[in-house]
Wavefront OBJ file of the C-alpha trace (Angstrom):
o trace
v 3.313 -7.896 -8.648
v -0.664 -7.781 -7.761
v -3.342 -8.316 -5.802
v -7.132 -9.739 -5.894
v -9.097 -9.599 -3.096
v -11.311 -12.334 -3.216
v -14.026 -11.315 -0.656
v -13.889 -9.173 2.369
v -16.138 -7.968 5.143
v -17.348 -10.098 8.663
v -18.886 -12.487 5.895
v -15.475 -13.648 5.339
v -12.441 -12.534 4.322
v -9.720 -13.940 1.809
v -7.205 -12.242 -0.753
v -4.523 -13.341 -3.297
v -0.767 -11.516 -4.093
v 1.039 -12.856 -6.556
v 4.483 -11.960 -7.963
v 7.538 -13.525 -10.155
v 5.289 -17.010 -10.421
v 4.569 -17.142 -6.659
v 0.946 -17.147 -5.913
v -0.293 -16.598 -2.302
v -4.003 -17.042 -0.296
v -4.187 -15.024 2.440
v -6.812 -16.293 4.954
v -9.575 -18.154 3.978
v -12.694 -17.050 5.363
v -14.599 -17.396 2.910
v -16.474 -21.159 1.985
v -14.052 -23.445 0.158
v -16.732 -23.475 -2.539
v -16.622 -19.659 -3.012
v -12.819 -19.077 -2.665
v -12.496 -21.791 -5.432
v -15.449 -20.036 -7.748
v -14.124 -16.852 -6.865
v -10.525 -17.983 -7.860
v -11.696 -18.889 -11.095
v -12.918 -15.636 -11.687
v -9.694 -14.247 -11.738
v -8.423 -16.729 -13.530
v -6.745 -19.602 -10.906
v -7.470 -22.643 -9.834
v -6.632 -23.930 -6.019
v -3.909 -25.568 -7.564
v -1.765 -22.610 -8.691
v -1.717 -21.289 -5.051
v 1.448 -22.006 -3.038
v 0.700 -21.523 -0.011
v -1.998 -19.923 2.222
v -0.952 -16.816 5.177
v -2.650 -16.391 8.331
v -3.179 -13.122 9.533
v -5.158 -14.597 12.944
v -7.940 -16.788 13.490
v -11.404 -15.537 13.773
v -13.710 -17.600 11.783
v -14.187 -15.067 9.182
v -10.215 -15.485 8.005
v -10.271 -19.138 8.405
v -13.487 -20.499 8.401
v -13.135 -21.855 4.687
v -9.277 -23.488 5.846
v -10.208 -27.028 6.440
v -12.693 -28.181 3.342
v -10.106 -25.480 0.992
v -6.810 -27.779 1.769
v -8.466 -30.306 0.618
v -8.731 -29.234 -2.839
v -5.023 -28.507 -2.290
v -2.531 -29.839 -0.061
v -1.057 -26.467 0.299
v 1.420 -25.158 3.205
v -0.118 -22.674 5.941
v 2.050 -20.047 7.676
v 0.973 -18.932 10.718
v 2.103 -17.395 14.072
v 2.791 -20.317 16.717
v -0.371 -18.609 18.912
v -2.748 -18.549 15.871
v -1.469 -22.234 15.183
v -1.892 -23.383 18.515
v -5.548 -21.575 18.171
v -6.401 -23.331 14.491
v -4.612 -26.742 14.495
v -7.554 -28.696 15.953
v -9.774 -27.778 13.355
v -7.273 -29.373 10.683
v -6.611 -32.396 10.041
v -2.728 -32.867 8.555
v -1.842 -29.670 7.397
v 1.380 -28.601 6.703
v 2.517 -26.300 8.984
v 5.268 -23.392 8.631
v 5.612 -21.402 11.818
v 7.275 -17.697 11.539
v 7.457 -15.261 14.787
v 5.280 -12.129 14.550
v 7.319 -9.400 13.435
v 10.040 -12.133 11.432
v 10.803 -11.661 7.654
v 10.740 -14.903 5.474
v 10.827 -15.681 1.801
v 8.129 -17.530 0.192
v 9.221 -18.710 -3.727
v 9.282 -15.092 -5.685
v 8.027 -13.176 -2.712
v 9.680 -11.399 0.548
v 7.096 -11.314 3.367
v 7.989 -9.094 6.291
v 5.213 -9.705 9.802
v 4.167 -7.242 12.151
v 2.354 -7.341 14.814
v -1.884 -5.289 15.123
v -3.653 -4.654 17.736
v -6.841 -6.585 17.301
v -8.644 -9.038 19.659
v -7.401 -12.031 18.658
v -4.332 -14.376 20.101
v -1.411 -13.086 17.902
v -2.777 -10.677 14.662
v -0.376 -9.615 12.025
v -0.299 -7.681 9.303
v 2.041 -8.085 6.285
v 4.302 -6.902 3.974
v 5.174 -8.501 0.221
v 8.214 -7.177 -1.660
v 9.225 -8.504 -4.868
v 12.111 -6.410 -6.702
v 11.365 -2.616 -6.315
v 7.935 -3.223 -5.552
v 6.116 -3.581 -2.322
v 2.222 -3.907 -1.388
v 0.664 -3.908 1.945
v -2.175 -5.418 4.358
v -3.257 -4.379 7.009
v -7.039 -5.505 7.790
v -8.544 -6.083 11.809
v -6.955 -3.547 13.511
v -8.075 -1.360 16.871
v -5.278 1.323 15.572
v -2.700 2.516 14.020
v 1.027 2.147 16.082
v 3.949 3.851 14.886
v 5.699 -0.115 14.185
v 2.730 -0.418 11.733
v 3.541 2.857 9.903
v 6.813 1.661 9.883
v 6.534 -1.384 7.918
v 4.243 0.139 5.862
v 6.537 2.667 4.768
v 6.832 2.858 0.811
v 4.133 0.753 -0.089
v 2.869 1.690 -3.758
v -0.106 -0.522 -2.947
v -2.328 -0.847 0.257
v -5.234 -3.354 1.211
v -6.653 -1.307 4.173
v -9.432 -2.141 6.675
v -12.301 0.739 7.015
v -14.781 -1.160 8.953
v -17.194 1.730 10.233
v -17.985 5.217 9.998
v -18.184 6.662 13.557
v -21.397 8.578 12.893
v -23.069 5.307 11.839
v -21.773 3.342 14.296
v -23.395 5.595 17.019
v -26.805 5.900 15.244
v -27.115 2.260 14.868
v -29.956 0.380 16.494
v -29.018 -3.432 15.866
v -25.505 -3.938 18.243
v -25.659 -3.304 21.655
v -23.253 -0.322 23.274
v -20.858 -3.169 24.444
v -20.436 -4.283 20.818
v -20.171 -1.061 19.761
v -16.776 -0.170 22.246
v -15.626 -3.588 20.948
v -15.919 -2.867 17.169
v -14.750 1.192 18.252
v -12.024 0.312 20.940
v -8.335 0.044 20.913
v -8.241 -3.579 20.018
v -11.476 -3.935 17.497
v -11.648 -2.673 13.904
v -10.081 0.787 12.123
v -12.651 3.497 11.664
v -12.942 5.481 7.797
v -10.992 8.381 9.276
v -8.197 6.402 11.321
v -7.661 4.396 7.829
v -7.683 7.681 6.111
v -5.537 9.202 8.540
v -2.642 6.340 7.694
v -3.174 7.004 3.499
v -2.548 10.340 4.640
v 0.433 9.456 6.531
v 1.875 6.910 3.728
v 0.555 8.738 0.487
v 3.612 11.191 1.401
v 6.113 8.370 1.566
v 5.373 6.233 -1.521
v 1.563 5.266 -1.362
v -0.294 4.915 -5.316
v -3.041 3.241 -4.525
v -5.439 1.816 -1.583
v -8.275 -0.856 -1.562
v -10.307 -0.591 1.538
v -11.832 -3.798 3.053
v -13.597 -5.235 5.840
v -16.313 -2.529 5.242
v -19.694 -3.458 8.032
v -22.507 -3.355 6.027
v -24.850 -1.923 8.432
v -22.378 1.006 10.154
v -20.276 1.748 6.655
v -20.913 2.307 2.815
v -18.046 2.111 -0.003
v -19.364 5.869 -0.278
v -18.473 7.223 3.188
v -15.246 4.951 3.167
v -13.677 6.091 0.155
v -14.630 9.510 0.361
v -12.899 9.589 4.095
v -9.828 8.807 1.751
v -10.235 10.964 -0.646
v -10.055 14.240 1.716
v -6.908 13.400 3.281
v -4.904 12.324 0.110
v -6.892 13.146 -2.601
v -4.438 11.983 -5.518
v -4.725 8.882 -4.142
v -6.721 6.268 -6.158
v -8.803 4.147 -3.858
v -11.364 1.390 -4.529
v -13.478 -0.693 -2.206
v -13.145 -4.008 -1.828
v -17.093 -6.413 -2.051
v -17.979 -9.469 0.688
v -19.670 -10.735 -2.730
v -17.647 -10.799 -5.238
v -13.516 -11.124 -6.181
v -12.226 -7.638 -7.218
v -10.075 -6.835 -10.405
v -6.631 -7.187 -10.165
v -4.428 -4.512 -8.935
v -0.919 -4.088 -9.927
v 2.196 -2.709 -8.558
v 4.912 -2.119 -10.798
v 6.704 0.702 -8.295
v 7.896 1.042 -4.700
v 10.306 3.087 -2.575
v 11.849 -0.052 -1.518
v 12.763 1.340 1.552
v 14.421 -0.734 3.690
v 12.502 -2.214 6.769
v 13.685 -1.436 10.763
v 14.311 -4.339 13.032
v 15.858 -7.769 12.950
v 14.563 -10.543 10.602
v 13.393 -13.953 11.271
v 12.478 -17.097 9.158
v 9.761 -18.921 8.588
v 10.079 -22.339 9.675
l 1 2 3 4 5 6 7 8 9 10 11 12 13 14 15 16 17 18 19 20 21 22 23 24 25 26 27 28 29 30 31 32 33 34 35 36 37 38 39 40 41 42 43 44 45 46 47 48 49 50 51 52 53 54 55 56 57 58 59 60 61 62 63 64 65 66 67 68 69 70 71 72 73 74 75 76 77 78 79 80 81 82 83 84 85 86 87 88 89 90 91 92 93 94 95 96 97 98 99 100 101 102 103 104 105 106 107 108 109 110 111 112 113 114 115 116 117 118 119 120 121 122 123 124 125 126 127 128 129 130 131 132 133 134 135 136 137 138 139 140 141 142 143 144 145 146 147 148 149 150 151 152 153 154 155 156 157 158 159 160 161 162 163 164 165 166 167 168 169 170 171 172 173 174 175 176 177 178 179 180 181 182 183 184 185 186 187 188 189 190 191 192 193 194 195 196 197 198 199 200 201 202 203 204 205 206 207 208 209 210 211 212 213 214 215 216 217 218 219 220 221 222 223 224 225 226 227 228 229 230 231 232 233 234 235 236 237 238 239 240 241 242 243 244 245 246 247 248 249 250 251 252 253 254 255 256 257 258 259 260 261 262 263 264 265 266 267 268
């Protein structure tokens, strides 16, 4: 079981998991043209993808949708409020609703929702179990609720947002202060220290390894991210994920496998 991320940051955003044969794009911010170069560079081709997973839809995790399902005719899974939000904008996709918080099974893959707080229609985060294993993602998020440390319990491996560093955020001269309590406020993006706060939280229950994403480029730095991380749970590995380029590969091979709270739905 693994995962790529393929680009991430207010640029656009788009990663791949992949386990047991089943191969899955979630959101597609990025320009058709890059996801499929970037692809390549980790050595797929549109055409090996299965499907493509929503987590809401601001232009930077579905701006690349359209011109991308062209290239393949692949099934998107959604939330009914982020389809209701994106179907204009494509043409004959093939829809597959699933409720926020419902578990479904996609080919090798067990994908349990949950609901973020983010300022969007219906944001989720997700969860991808495959045998033992487990990886999560969690990216556009105001902050952390106890439902999200929940379903994130166990996770070996953990695509994180870490969109600002507070002191940067404050010293910066380019947004305006009503920007700035969007990006900071309860329903905008995860600071370094609430993001390392939740490694700290998880790295006791299971946690191996963390890529942070969604980094600003202007109130952030992989730097002050990863070292945020580091002095919570130091014996954590953590790597930041680019806007410009795909990442390596990173594998899970290990998990808790603890068992999720709350009822399961199905993807339909």
């Amino acid at each position: 079981m693994r995962l790529a991320v393929l680009g991430s940051g207010s640029g656009g955003n788009a990663a791949v998991v992949e386990a047991a044969g089943t191969r899955l794009l979630v959101d597609a911010g990025l320009s058709a043209r890059q996801i499929e170069r970037r692809l390549a560079l980790i050595g797929l081709a549109p055409g090996d993808l299965d499907a493509v997973l929503l987590t809401h839809e601001h232009g930077d995790h579905t701006a690349g949708l359209r011109v991308f399902l062209r290239k393949a005719a692949l099934p998107v899974f959604a939330t009914p409020s982020t389809h209701y939000v994106v179907r204009d904008k494509l043409e004959a996709a093939e829809w597959k609703l699933f409720e926020s918080g419902a578990s479904f099974r996609l080919g090798g893959l067990e994908i349990d929702s949950f609901a973020v707080p983010h300022d969007a229609v219906e944001p989720v985060g997700f969860r991808f179990r495959h045998g033992g294993s487990s990886i999560g993602l969690l990216s556009d998020t105001g902050h952390v609720t106890e439902r999200i440390v929940e379903r994130l319990r166990g996770v070996a491996l953990l695509f994180l947002e870490a969109n600002y560093d507070d002191a940067m955020l404050e010293a910066d001269l380019r947004r305006p202060w009503s920007t700035k309590q969007r990006i900071s406020s309860r329903h905008g993006h995860l600071s370094n220290a609430q993001a390392a706060e939740l490694v700290g939280q998880l790295a006791a229950i299971g946690l191996e390894r963390v890529v942070l994403g969604h980094l600003s480029s202007d109130c952030n730095s992989p730097e002050a991210a990863a070292a945020a991380v580091r002095a919570v749970a130091p014996a954590v590995p953590v790597s930041c994920a680019a806007q410009k380029e795909p990442s390596d590969w990173f594998t899970c091979t290990s998990g808790s496998g603890i068992p999720l709270p709350g009822p399961a739905g199905s993807a339909g």
